[in-house]
Backbone bond lengths (Angstrom), bond angles and torsions (degrees), N, CA, C in turn:
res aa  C-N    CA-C-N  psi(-1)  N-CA   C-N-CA  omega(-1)  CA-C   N-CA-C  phi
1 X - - - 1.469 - - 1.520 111.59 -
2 X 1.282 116.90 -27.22 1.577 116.49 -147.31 1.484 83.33 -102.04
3 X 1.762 130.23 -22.32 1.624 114.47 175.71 1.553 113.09 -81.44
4 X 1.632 95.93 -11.49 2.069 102.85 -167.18 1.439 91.23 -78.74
5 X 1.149 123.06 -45.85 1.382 123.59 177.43 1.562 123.40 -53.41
6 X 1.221 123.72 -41.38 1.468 147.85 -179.09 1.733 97.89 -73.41
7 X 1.011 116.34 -62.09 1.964 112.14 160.54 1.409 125.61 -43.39
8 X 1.258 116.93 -42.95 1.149 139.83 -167.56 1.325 107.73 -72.50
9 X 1.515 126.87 -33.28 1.230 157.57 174.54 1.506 110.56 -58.01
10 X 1.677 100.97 -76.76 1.273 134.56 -176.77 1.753 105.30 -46.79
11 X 1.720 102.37 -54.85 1.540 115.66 179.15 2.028 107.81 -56.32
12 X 1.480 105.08 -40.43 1.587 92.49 -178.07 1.566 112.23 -69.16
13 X 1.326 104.43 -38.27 1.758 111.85 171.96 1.650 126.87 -26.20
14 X 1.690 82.79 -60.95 1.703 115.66 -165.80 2.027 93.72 -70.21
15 X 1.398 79.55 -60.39 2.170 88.06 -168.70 1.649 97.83 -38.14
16 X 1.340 104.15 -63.56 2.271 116.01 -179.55 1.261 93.27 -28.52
17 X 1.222 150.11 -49.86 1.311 129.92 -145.82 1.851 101.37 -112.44
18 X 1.275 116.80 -21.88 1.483 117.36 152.48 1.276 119.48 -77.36
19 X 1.281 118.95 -32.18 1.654 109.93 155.56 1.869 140.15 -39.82
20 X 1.396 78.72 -46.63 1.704 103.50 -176.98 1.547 82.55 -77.20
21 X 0.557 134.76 -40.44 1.754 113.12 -153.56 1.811 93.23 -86.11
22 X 1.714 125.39 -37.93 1.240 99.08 -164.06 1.648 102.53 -101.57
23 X 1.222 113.33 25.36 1.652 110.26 148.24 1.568 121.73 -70.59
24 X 1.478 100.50 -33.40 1.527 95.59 172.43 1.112 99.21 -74.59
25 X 1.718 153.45 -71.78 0.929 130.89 -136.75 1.524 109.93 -79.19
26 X 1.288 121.23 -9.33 1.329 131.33 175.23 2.047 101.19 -70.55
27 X 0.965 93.70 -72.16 1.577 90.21 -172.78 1.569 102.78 -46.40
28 X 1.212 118.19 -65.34 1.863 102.32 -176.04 1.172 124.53 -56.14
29 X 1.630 132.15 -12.63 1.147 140.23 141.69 1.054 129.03 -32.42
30 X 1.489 113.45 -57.10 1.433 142.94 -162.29 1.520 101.28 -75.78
31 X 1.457 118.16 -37.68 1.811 111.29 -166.75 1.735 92.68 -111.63
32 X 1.408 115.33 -32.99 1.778 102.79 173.93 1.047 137.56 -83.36
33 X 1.660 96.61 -15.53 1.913 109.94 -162.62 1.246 101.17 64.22
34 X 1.743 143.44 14.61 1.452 136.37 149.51 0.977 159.79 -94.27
35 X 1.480 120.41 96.52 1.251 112.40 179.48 1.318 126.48 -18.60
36 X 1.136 127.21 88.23 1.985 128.82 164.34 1.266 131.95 -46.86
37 X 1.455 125.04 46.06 1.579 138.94 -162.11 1.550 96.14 -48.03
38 X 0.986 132.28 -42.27 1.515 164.60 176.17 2.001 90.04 -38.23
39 X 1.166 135.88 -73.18 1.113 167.64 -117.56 1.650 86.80 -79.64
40 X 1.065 131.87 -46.53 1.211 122.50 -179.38 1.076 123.70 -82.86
41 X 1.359 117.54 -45.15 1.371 121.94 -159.19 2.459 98.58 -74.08
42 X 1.726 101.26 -21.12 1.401 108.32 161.05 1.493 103.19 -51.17
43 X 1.359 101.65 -66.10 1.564 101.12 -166.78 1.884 114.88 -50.09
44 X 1.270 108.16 -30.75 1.930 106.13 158.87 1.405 108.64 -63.93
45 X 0.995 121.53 -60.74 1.437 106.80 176.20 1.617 145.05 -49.67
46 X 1.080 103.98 -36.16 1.746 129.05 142.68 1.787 96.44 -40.37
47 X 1.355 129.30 -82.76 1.084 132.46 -170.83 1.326 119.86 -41.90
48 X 1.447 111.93 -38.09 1.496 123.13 179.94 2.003 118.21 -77.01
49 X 1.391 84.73 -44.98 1.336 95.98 164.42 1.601 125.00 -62.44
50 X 1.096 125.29 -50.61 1.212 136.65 161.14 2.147 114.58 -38.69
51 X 1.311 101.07 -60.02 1.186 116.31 170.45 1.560 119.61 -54.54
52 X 0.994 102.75 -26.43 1.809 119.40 176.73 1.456 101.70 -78.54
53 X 1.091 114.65 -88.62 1.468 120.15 169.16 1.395 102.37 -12.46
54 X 1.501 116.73 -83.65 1.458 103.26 -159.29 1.774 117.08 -82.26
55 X 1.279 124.88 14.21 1.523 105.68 160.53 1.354 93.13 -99.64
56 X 1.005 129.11 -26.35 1.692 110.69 -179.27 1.211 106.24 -46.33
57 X 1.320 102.68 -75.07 2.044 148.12 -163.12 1.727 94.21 -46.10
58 X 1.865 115.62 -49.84 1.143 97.91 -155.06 1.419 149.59 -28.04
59 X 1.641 106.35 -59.19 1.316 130.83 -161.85 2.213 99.40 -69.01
60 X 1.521 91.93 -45.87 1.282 104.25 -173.84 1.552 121.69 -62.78
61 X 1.520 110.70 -29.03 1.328 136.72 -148.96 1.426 81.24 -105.52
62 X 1.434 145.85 -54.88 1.648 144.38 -165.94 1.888 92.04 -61.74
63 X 1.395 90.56 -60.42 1.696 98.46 -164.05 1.447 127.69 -51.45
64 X 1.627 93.44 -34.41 1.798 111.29 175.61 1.286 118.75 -87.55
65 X 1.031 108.95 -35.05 1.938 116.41 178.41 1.173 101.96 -140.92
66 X 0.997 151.96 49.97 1.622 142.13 147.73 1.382 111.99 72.87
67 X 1.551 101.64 147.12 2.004 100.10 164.92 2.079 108.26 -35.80
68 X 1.161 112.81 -60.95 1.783 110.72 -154.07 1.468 99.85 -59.00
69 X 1.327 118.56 -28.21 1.596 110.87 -155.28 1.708 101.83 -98.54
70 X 1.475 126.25 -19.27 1.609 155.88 146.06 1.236 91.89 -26.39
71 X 1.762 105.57 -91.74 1.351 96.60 -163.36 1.376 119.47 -95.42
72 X 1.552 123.21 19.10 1.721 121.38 149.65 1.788 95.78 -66.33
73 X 1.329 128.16 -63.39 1.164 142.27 176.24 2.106 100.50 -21.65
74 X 1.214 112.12 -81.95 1.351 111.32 179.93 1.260 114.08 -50.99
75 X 1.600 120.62 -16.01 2.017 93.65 -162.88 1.575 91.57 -103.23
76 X 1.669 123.38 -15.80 0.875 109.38 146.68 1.276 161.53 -73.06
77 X 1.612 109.91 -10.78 1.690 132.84 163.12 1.582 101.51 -47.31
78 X 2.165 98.98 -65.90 1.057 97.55 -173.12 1.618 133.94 -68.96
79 X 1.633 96.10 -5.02 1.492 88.85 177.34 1.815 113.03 -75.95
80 X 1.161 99.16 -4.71 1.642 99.95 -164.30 1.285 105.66 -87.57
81 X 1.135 101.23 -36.67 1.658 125.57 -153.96 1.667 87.91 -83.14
82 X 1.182 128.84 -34.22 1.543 126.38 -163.79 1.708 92.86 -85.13
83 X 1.682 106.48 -28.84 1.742 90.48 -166.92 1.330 104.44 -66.90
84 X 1.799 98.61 -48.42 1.617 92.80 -163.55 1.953 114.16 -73.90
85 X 1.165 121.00 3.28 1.268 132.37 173.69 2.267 101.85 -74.40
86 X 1.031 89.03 -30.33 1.691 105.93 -177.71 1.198 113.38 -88.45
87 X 1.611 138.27 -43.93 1.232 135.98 125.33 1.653 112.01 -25.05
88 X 1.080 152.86 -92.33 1.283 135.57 -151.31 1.387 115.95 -74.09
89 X 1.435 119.01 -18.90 1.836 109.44 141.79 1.120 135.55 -41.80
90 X 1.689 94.30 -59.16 1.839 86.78 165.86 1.519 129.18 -54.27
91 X 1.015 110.25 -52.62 1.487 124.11 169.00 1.562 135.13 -45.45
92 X 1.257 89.16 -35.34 1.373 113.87 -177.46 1.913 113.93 -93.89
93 X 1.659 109.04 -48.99 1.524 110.83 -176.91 1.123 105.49 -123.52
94 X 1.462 139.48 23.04 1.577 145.31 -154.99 2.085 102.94 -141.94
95 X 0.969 93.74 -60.41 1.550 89.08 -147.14 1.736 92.43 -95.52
96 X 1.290 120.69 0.57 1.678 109.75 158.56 1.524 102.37 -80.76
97 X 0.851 117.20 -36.48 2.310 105.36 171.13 0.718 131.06 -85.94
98 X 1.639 115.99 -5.44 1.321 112.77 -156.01 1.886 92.71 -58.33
99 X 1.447 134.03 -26.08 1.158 118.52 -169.24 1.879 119.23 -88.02
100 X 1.414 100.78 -3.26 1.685 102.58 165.91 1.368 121.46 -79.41
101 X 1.498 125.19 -28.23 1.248 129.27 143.14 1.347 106.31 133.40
102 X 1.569 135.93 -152.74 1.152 119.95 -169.72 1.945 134.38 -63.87
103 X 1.252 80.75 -35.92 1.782 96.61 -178.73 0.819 118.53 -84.52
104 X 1.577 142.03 -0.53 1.553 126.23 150.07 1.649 116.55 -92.72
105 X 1.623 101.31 -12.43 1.753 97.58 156.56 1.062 148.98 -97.23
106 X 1.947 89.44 10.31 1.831 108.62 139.57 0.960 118.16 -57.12
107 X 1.361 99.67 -56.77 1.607 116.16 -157.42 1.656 117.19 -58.16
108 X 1.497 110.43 -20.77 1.454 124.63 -171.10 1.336 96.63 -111.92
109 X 1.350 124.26 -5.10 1.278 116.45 -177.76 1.926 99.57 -84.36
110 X 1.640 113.11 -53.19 1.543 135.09 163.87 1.728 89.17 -28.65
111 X 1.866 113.04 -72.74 1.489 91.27 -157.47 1.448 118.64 -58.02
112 X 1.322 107.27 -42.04 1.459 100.23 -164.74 1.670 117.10 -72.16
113 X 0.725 108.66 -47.28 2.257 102.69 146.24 1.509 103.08 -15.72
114 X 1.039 121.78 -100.99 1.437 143.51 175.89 2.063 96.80 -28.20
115 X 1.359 130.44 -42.08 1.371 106.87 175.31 1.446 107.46 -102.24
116 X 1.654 113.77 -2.17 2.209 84.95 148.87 0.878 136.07 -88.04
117 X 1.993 107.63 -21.10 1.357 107.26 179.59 1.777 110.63 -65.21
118 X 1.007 109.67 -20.89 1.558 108.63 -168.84 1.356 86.83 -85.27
119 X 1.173 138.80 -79.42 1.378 141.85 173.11 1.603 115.46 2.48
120 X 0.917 111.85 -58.58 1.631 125.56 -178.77 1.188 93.37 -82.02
121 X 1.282 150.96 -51.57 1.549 134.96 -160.25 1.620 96.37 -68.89
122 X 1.339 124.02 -32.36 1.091 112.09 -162.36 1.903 121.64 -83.34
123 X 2.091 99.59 -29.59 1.121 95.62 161.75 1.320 129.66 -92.83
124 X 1.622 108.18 1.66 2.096 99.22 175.55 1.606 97.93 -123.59
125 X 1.643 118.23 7.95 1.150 94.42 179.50 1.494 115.48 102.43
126 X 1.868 115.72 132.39 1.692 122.27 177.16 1.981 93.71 -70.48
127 X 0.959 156.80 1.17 1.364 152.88 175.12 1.325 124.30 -78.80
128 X 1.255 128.30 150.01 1.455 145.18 -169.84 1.341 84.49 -60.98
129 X 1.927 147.72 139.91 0.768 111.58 87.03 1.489 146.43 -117.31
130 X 1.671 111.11 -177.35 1.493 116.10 -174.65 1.365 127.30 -81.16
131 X 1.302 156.76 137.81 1.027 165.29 -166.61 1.707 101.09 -93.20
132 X 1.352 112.88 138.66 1.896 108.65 178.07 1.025 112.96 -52.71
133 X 1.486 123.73 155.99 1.420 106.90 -172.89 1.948 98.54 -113.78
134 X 1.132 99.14 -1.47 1.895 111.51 179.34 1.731 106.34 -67.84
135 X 1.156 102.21 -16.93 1.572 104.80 -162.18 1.895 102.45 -56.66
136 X 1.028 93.96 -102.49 1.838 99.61 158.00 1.393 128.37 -25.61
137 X 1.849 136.54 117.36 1.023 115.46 154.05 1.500 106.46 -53.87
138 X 1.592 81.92 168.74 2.011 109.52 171.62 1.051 101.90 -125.84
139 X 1.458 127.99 61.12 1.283 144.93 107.37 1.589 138.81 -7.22
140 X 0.930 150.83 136.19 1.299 131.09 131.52 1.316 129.35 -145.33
141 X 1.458 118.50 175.16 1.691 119.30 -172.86 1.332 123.27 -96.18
142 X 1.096 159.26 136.25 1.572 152.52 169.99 1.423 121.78 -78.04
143 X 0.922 130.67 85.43 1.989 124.19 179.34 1.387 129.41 -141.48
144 X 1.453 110.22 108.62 1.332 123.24 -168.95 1.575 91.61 82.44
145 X 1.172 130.02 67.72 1.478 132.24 171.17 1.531 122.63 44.38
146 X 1.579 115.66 -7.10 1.178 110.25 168.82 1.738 111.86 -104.88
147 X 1.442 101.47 179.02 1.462 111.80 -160.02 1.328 88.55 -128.31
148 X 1.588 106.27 127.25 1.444 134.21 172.42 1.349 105.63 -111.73
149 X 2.364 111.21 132.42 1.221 90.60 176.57 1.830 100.35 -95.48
150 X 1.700 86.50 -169.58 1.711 105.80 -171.80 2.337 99.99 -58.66
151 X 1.017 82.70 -37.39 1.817 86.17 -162.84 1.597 93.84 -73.29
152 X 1.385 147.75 -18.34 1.709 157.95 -133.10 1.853 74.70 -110.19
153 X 1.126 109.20 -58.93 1.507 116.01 -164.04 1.265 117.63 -64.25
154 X 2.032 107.98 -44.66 1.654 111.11 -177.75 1.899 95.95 -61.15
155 X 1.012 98.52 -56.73 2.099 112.19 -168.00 1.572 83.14 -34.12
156 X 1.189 127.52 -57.21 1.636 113.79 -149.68 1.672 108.68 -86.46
157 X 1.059 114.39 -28.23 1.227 107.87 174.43 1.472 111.91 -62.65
158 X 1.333 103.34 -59.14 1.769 121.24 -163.50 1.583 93.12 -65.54
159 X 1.326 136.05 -31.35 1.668 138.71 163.38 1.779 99.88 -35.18
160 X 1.475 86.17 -73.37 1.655 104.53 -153.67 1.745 101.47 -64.70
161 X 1.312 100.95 -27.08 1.620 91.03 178.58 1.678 121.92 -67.34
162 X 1.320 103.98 -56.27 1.768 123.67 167.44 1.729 102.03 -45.03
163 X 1.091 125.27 -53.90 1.418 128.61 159.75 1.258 103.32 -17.96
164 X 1.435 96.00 -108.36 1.280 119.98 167.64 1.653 130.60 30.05
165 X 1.798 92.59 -81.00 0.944 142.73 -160.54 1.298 107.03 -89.83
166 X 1.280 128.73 -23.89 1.773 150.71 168.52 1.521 101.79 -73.77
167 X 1.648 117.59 -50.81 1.355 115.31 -160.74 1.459 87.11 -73.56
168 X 1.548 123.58 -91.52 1.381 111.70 175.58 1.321 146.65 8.17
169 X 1.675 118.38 -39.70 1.428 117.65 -175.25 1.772 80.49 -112.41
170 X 1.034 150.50 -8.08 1.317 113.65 -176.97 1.671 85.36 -110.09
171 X 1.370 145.62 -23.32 1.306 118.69 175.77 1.739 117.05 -103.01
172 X 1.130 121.12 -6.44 1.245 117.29 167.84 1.920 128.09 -114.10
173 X 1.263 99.48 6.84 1.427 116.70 163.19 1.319 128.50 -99.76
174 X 1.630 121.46 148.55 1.149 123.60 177.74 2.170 111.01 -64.53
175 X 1.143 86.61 -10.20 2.016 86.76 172.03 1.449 102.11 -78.52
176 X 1.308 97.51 -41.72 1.284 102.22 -162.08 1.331 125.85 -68.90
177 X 1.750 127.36 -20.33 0.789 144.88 -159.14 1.630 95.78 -100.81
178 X 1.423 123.54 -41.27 1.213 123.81 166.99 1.752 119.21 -45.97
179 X 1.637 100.10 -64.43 1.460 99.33 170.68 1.969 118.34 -49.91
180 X 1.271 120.73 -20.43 1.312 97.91 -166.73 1.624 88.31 -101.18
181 X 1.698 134.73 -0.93 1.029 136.48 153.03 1.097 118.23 -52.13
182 X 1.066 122.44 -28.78 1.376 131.02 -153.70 1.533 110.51 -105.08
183 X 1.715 119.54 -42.28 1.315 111.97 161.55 1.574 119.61 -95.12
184 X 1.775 120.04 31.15 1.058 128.98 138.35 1.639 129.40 -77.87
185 X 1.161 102.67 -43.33 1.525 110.68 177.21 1.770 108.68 -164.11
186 X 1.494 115.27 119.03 1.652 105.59 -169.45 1.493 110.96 -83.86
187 X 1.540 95.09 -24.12 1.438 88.48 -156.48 1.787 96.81 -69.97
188 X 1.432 114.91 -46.01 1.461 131.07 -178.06 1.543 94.51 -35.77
189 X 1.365 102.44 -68.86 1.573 102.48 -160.03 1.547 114.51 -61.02
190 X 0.942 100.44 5.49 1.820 96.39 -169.60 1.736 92.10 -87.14
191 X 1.472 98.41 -48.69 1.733 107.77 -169.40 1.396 104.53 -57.43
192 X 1.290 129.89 -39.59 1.146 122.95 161.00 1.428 139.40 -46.37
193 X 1.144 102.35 -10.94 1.835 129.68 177.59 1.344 102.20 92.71
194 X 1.559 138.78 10.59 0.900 127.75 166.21 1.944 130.74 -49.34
195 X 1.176 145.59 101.07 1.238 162.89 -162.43 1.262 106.19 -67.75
196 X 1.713 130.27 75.94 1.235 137.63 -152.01 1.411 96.34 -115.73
197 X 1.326 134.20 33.64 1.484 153.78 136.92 1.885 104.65 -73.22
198 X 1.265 90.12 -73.37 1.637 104.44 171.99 1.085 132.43 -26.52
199 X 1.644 104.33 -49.27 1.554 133.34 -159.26 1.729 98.93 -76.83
200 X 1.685 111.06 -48.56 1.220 113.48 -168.82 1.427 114.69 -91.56
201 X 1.700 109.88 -7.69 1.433 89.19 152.02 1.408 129.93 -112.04
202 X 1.614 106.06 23.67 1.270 109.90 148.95 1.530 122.19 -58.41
203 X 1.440 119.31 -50.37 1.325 149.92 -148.02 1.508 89.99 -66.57
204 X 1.780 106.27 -60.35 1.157 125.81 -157.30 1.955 104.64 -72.15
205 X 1.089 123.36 -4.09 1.145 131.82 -150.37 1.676 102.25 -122.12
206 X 1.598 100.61 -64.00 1.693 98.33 165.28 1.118 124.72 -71.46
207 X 1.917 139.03 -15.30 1.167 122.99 176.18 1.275 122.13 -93.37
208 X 1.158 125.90 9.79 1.380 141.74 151.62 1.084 128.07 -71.66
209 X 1.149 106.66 -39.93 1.776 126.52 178.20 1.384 94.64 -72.61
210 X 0.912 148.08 -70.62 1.496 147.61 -173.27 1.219 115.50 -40.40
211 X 1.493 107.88 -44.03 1.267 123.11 -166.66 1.452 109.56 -68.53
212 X 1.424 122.07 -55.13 1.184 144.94 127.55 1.741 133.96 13.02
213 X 1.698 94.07 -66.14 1.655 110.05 149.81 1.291 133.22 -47.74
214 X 1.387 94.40 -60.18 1.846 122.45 -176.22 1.587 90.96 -66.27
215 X 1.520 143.52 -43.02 0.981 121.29 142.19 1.769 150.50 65.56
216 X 1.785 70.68 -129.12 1.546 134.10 172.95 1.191 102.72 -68.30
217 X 1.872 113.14 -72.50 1.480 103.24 -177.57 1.756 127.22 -66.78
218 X 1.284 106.99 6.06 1.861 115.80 176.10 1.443 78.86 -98.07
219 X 1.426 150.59 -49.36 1.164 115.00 -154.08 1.560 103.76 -73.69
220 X 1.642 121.39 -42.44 1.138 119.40 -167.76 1.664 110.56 -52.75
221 X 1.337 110.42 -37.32 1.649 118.97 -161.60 1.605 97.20 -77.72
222 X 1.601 139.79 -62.34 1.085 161.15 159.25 1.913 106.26 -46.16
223 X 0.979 126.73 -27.11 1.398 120.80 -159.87 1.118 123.90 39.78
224 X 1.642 126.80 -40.92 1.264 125.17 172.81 1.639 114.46 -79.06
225 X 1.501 106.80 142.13 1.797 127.76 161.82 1.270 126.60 -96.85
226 X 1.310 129.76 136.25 1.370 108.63 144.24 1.596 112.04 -145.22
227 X 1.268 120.36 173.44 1.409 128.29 -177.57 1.420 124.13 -53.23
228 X 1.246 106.84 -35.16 1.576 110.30 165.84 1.224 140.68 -115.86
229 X 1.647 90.74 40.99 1.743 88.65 -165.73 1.911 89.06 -95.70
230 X 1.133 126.92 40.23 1.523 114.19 -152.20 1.619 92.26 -106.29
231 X 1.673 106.55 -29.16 1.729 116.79 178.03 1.433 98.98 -52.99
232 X 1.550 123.02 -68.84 0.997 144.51 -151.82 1.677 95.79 -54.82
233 X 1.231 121.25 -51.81 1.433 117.80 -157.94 2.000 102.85 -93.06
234 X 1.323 103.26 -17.51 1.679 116.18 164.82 1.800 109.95 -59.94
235 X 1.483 101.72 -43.94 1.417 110.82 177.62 1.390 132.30 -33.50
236 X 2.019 78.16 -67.94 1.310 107.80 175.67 1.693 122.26 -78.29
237 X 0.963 124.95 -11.20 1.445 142.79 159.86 1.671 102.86 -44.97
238 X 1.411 91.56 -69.57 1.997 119.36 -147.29 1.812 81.57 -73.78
239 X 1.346 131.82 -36.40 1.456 111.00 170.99 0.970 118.70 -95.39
240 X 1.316 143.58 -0.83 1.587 154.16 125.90 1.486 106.87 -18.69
241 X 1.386 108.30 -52.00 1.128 126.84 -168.43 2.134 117.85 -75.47
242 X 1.088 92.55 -59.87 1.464 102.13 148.83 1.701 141.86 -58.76
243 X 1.265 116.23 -6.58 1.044 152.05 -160.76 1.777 94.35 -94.12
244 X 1.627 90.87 -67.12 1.835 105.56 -161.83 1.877 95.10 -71.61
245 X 1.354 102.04 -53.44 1.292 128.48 -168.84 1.154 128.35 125.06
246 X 1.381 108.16 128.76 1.700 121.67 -139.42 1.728 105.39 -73.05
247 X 0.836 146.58 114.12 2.012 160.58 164.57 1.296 85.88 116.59
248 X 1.768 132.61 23.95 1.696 100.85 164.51 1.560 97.30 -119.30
249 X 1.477 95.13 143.76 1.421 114.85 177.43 1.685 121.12 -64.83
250 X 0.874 127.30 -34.96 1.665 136.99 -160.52 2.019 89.56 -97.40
251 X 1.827 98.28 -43.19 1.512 97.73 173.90 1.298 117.52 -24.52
252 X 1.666 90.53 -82.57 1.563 121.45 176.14 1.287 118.90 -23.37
253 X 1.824 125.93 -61.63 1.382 135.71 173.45 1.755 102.08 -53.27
254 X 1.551 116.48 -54.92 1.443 119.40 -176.38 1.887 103.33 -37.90
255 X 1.602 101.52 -58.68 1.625 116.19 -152.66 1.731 97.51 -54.14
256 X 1.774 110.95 -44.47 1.023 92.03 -150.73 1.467 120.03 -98.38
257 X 1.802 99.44 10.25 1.547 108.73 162.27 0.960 120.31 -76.40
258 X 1.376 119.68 -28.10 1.356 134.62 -176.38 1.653 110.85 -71.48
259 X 1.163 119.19 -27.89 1.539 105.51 174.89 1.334 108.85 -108.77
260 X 1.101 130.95 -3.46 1.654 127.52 153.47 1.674 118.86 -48.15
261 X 1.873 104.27 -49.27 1.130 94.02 -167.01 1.365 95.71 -97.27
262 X 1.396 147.47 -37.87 1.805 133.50 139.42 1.530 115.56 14.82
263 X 1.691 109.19 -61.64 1.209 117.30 -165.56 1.557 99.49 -96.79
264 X 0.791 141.81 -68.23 0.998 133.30 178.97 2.178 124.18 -35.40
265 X 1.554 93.25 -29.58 1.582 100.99 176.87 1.775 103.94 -69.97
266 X 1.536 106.99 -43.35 1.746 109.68 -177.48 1.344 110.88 -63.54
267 X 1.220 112.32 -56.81 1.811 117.53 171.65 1.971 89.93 -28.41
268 X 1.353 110.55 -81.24 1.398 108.99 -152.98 1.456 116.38 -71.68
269 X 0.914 119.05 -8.26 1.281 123.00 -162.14 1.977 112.40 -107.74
270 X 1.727 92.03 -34.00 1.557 92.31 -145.34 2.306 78.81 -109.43
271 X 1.096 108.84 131.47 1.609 121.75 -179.13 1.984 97.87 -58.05
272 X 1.307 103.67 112.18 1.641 95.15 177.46 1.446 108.42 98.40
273 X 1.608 110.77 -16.75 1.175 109.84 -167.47 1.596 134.14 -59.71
274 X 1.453 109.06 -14.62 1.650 134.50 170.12 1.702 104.01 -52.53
275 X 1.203 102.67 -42.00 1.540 108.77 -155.08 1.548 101.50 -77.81
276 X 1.625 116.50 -37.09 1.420 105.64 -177.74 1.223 119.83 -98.12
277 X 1.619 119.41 22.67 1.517 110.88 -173.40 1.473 120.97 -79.37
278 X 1.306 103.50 2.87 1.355 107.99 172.21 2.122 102.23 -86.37
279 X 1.234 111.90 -79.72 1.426 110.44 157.69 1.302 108.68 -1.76
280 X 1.167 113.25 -66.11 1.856 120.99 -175.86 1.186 117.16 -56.38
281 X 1.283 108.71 -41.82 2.023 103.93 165.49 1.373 110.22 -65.28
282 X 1.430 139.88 -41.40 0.985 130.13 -169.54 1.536 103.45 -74.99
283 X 1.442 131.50 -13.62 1.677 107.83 -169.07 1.670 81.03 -119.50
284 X 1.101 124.42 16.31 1.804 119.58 142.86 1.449 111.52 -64.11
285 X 1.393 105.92 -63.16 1.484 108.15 172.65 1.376 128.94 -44.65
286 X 1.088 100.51 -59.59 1.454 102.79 171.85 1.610 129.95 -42.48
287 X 1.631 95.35 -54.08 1.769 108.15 172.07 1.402 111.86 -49.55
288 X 1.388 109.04 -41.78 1.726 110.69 -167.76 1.354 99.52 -72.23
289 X 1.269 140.29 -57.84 1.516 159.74 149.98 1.488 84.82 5.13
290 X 1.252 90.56 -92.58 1.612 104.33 -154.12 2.114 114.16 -59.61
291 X 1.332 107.88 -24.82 1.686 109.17 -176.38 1.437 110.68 -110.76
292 X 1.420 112.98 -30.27 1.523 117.59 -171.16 1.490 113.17 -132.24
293 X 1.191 122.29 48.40 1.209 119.95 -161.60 1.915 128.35 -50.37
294 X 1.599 90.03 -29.93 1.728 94.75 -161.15 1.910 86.21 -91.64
295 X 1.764 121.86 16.03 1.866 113.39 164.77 1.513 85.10 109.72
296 X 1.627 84.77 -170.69 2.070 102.57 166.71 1.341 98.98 -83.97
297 X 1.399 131.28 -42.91 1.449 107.61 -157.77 1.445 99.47 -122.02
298 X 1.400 124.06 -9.25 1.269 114.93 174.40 1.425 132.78 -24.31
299 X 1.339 139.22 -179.22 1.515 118.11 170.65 2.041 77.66 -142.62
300 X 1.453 80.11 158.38 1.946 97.37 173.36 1.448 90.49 -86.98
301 X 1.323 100.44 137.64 1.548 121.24 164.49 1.693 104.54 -131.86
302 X 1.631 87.78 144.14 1.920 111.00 -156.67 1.590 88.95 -71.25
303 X 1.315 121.48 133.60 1.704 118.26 159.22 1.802 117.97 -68.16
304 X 1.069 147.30 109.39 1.411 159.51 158.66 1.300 85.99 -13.71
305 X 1.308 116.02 160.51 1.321 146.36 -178.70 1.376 111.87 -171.24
């Protein structure tokens, strides 16, 4: 009991930070119909950025304002820094095609992946790096016989809050109601006076930022970075995402708890099991693909004709 619990832990940790990432790709889904190939390799950059900030920042940033206000200080740099990095994607590899139609904003979605990941290798370098390890006490809590650390606790709160706080303005606000107008039907919602300029650079603006967060908190939890781990965690996002069901918001949060603690149960449970948890996302996908296509909570929507 006391290791199912300790997984169980580990799995909400891991899922929080695949969560955050496949809200973005869920929402730009939801209003473009596009795959965001782009979406991960943001979310390294968030990580890198974040990591910058605080070995520079550290010593100065503890001494002048304390550990809490340090790293409120960094997740907010990087949240800014990730939106407006998401803004000039769109702008830049998005909104010159948007009128050729879906398959060249794959196709620009593929390149521009391919020029951050290179982008970043080129200004921090093909090398691991490490995140401080002073940042975080090493602390921990005792409950129900297992031991939770101090950083297991910040990740889940600061998860569930941004959550939170995501579901709220896109399902109980008048923005919000526009955006899910909007990846119901665009053309409708436009006639309605809905402002579907607005909408998508909302989309384009908050799922970066998230991405961005989630980050920060993989570097803090993981300590180690590198330039291309952005596919890997895009992967697992985009079937996170498929999982919950692809343009739903609560989906998305559902999908990507759900394969945190998935993966995290095989790691512990299954002999070797570390090695195939990647494998394991891919024949998640597949299963859902093939038996449940529209997620767990998705709903089928009729194609126009």
């Amino acid at each position: 009991m006391k290791v199912f619990l300790e997984q169980l832990i580990n799995g909400l940790t891991v899922g929080s930070f695949y969560a955050l990432v496949a809200l973005g790709y869920s929402m730009v889904y939801g209003v473009m119909k596009l795959i965001n190939f782009a979406h991960g390799d943001l979310f390294t950059l968030g990580s890198y950025l974040g990591y910058t900030f605080l070995v520079w920042g550290t010593s100065w940033i503890t001494q002048s304002v304390g550990l809490w206000w340090g790293m409120a200080l960094a997740m907010g740099f990087v949240f800014f820094a990730n939106a407006g990095a998401g803004i000039v994607v769109e702008r830049v590899a998005y909104r010159p095609v948007y009128p050729a139609g879906r398959l060249p904003l794959v196709v620009s979605a593929l390149g521009m992946s391919i020029f951050i990941q290179n982008g970043i290798m080129a200004l921090w370098g093909p090398r691991f790096q490490v995140y401080p390890s002073q940042l975080i006490p090493a602390a921990s809590f005792h409950f129900l016989g297992i031991s939770i650390s101090f950083l297991k606790i910040l990740i889940l709160i600061l998860s569930l809050l941004v959550m939170s706080i995501i579901y709220y303005v896109v399902e109980k606000t008048p923005f919000g109601a526009a955006v899910r107008a909007s990846a119901l039907d665009r053309e409708t919602a436009t006639l309605l006076g809905v402002d579907i300029r607005k909408v998508i650079l909302f989309v384009f603006t908050l799922g970066p930022a998230l991405g961005g967060m989630a980050g920060v908190m993989n570097g803090m939890y993981y300590r180690s970075i590198q330039f291309s781990m952005g596919w890997n965690y895009g992967l697992k996002a985009f079937t996170a995402t498929i999982l919950g069901g692809i343009g739903n918001i609560p989906g998305a949060m559902l999908g990507g708890i759900l394969l945190g603690i998935m993966e995290t149960m095989l790691a512990g449970y299954v002999p070797g099991g570390g090695a195939w948890k990647d494998g394991f996302t891919f024949l998640i996908l597949i299963l859902v693909l093939i038996f449940r296509p529209t997620g767990l909570i998705g709903e089928k929507v009729a194609e126009k004709v």
